[in-house]
C-alpha positions as CSV (number, residue, x, y, z in Angstrom):
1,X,0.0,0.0,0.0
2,X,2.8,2.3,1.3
3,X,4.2,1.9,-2.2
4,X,1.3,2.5,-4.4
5,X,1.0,5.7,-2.5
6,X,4.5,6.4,-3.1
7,X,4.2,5.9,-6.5
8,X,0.8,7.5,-7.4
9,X,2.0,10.9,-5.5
10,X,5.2,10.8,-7.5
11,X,3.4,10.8,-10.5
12,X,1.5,13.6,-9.8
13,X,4.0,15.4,-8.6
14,X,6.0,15.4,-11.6
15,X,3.1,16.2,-14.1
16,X,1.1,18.6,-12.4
17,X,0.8,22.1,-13.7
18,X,1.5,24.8,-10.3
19,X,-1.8,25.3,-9.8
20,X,-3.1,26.9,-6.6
21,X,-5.5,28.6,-4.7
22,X,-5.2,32.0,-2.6
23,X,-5.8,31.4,0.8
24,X,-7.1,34.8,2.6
25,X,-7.5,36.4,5.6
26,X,-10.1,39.1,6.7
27,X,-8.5,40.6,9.7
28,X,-10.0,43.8,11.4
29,X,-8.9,47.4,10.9
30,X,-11.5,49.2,12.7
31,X,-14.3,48.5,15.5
32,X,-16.7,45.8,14.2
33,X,-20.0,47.5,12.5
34,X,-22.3,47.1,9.8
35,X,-21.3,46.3,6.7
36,X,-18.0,44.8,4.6
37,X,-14.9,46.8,3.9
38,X,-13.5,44.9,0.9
39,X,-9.8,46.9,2.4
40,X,-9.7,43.6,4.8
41,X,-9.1,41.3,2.8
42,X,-6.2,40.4,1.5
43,X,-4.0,37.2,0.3
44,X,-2.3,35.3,2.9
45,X,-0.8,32.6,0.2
46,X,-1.1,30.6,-2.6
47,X,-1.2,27.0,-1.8
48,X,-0.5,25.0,-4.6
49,X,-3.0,22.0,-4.8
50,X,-0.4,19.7,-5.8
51,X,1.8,19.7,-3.3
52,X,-1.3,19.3,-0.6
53,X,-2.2,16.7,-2.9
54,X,0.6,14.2,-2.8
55,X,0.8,15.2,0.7
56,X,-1.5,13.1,1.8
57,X,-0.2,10.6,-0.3
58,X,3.1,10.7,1.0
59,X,2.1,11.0,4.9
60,X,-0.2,7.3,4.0
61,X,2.9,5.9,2.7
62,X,5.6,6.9,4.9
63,X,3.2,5.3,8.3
64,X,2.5,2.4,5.7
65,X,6.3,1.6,5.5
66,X,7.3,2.8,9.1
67,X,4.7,0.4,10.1
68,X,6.6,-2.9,7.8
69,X,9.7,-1.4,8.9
70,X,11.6,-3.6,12.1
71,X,11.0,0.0,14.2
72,X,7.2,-0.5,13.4
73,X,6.1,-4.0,12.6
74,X,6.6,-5.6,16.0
75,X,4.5,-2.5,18.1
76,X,1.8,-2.5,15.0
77,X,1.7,-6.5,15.8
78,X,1.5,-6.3,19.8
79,X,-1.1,-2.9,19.4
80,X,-3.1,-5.1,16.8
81,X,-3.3,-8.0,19.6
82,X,-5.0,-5.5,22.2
83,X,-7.6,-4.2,19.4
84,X,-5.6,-0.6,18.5
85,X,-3.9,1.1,16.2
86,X,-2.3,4.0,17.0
87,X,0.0,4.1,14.0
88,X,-4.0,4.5,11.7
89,X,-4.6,7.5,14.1
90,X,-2.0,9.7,13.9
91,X,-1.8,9.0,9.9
92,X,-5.6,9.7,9.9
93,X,-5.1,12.9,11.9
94,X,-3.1,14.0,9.5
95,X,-3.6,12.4,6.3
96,X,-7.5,12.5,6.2
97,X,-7.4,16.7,7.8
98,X,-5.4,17.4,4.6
99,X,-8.2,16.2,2.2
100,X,-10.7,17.7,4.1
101,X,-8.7,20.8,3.9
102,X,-8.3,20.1,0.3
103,X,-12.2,19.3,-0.3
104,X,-13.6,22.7,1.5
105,X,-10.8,25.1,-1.0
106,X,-12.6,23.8,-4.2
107,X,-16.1,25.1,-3.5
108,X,-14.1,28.7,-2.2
109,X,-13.8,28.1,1.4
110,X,-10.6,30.0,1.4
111,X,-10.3,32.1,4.8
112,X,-7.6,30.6,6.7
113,X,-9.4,30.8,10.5
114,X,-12.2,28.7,8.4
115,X,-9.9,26.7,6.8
116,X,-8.0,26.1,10.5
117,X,-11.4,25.8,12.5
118,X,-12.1,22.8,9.7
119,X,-8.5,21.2,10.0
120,X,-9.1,21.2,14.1
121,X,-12.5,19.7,14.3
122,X,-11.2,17.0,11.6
123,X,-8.5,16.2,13.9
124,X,-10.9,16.3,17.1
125,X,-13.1,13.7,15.6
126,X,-9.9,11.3,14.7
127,X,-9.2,12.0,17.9
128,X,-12.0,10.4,19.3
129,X,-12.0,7.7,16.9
130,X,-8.6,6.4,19.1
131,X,-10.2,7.4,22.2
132,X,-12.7,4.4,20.8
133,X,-10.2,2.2,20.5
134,X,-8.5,3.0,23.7
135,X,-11.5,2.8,26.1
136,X,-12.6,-0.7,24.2
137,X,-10.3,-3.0,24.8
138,X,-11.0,-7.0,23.1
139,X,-11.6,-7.9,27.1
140,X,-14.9,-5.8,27.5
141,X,-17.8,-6.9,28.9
142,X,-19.3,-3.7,27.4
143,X,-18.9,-1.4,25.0
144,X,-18.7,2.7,25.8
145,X,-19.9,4.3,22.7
146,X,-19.9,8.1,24.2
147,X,-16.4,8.4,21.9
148,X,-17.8,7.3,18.5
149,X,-21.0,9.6,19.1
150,X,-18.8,12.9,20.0
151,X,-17.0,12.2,17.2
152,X,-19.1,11.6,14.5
153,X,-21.3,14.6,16.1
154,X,-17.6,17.0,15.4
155,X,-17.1,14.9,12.1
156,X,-20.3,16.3,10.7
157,X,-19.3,19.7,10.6
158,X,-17.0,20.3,8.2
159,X,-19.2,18.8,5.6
160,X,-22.0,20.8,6.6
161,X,-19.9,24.0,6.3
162,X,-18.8,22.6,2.8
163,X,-22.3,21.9,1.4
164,X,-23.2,25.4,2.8
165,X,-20.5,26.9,0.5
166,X,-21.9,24.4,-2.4
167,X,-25.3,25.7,-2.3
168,X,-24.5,28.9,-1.9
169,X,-22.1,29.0,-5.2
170,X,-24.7,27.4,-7.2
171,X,-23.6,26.3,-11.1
172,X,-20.3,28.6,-10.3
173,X,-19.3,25.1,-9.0
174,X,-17.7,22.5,-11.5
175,X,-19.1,19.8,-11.4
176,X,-16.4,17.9,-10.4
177,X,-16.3,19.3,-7.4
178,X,-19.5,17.6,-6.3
179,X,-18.1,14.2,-7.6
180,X,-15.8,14.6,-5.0
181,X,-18.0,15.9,-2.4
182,X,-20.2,12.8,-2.8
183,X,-17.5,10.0,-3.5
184,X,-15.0,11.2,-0.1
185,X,-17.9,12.2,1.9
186,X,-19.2,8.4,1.0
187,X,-16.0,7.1,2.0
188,X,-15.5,9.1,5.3
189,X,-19.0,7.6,6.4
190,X,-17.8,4.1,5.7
191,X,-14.4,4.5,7.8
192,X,-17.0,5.4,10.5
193,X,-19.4,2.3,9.8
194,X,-16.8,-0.2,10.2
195,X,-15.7,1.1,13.6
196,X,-19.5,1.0,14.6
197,X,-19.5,-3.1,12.9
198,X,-15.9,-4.0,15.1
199,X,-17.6,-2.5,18.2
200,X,-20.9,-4.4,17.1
201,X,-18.9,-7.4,17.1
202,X,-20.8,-8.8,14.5
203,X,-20.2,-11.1,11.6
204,X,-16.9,-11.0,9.9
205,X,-16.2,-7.6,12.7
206,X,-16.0,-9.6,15.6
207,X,-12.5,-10.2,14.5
208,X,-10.9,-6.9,15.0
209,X,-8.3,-7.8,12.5
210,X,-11.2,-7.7,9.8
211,X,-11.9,-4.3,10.4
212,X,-8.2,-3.5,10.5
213,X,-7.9,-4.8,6.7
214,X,-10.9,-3.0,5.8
215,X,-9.8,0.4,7.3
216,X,-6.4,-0.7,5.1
217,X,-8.3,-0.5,2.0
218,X,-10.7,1.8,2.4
219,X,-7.5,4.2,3.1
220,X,-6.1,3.3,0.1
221,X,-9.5,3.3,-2.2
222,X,-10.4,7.0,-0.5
223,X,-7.1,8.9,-0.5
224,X,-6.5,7.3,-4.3
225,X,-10.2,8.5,-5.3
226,X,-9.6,12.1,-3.9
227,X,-5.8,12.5,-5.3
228,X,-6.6,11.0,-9.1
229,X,-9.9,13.1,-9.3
230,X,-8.1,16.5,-8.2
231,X,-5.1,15.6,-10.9
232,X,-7.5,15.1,-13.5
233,X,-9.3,18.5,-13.2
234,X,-7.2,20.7,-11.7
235,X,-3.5,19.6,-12.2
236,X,-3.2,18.4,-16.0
237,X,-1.9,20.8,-18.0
C-alpha cells in the first residue's frame, strides 16, 4: 500500500501544472459594525494543490512503510493484539485533515481561521476515533460508545460548512467538485461504519483484525479517489 502511495503521488507530482489557490484572511482594521470593507481582505498565500495533494499521499505511505519497517512491525503487531492502532490514528489525523482541507478550498472556502477551525474539528473527531479504541479494549464486557458519538457529532461539521458553500455557489461550482464531495464524503462515512460493525462485534467484525484490513483499503481506495480526481481537473496541463 505504502508503495502505491508512493508511487501515485510521485506521478503527480511530476506532471502537475503549479496550480493553486489564494488562501485569505479578513482581519479587522477598525471596530466591528455594519457592513464589509473589501480593504480587509487580503491574500495570505497561494497553496499549490499539488503539493497538498501528494501530501497526503506521501504522509499514508511513509506510516504504511514505518509500520513494515523492524521500528514498526513488532509494536503495529502487539497494538493489533489489544484491538488498537495508534499508528491509523496519527496518519488519519493528519492524512484525512489534509483532504478535508483540500475538499472545503474547491467550493471557495478560502479564509484561513475557516480553513484552520475545519483542520481542528477534523482532527478532534480522529481524535476520538482512538479514544474508541482505547477505552474498548478486546476484554470488554461492554462497550462505551460516548467516543464514537462525539466524534461523528464533530465529524459532521465540516461537511455541513462545505455543502453550505456548495449551495450557496450554485452552477459557479464544476461539477467535479460535487463528484468529489459525494465520492470522499461516501468514503469518510464508511471509515466510520466499520468502527461502529468491530464494536458491534458482528459477523466477519468480531474479528478486530477484519476491520483493520478494511480500514487498510478503504485508506487506500479513498485517499487514491480524492488524489486521481483533483489531478485530472485541476493539475493536468
Amino acid at each position: 500500500m505504502g508503495v502505491i502511495h508512493a508511487a501515485s503521488a510521485t506521478v503527480m507530482l511530476l506532471l502537475a501544472t503549479g496550480f493553486s489557490i489564494e488562501v485569505i484572511t479578513f482581519y479587522g482594521n477598525a471596530q466591528p459594525g455594519p457592513g464589509v470593507d473589501p480593504n480587509r481582505l487580503a491574500s495570505a498565500f497561494g497553496l499549490p494543490l499539488a503539493v497538498v495533494t501528494v501530501a497526503f499521499l506521501y504522509l499514508s505511505a511513509f506510516f504504511h512503510l514505518l509500520i513494515a519497517s523492524p521500528i514498526g512491525w513488532e509494536r503495529y503487531r502487539h497494538e493489533l493484539a489489544n484491538g488498537i492502532n495508534r499508528f491509523r490514528w496519527v496518519e488519519y489525523s493528519l492524512s484525512s485533515t489534509l483532504m478535508i482541507v483540500v475538499i472545503a478550498l474547491l467550493p471557495g472556502i478560502q479564509d484561513l481561521a475557516a480553513l484552520l477551525a475545519i483542520a481542528g474539528v477534523n482532527v478532534a473527531m480522529i481524535l476520538f476515533g482512538w479514544l474508541m479504541e482505547m477505552a474498548n479494549p478486546p476484554e470488554r464486557t461492554s462497550t462505551w460508545w460516548t467516543p464514537f458519538t462525539m466524534g461523528s457529532i464533530v465529524g459532521a461539521v465540516p461537511w455541513i460548512v462545505i455543502t453550505v458553500y456548495l449551495v450557496g455557489s450554485g452552477s459557479a461550482v464544476p461539477n467535479f467538485v460535487y463528484g468529489i464531495f459525494v465520492s470522499i464524503f461516501a468514503f469518510f462515512n464508511c471509515f466510520a461504519l466499520n468502527q461502529w460493525l468491530q464494536y458491534r462485534g458482528k459477523g466477519r467484525w468480531s474479528d478486530y483484525l477484519f476491520g483493520e484490513r478494511v480500514y487498510i483499503w478503504l485508506s487506500l481506495a479513498a485517499k487514491s479517489a480524492l488524489a486521481w480526481q483533483i489531478f485530472a481537473n485541476t493539475l493536468v496541463g
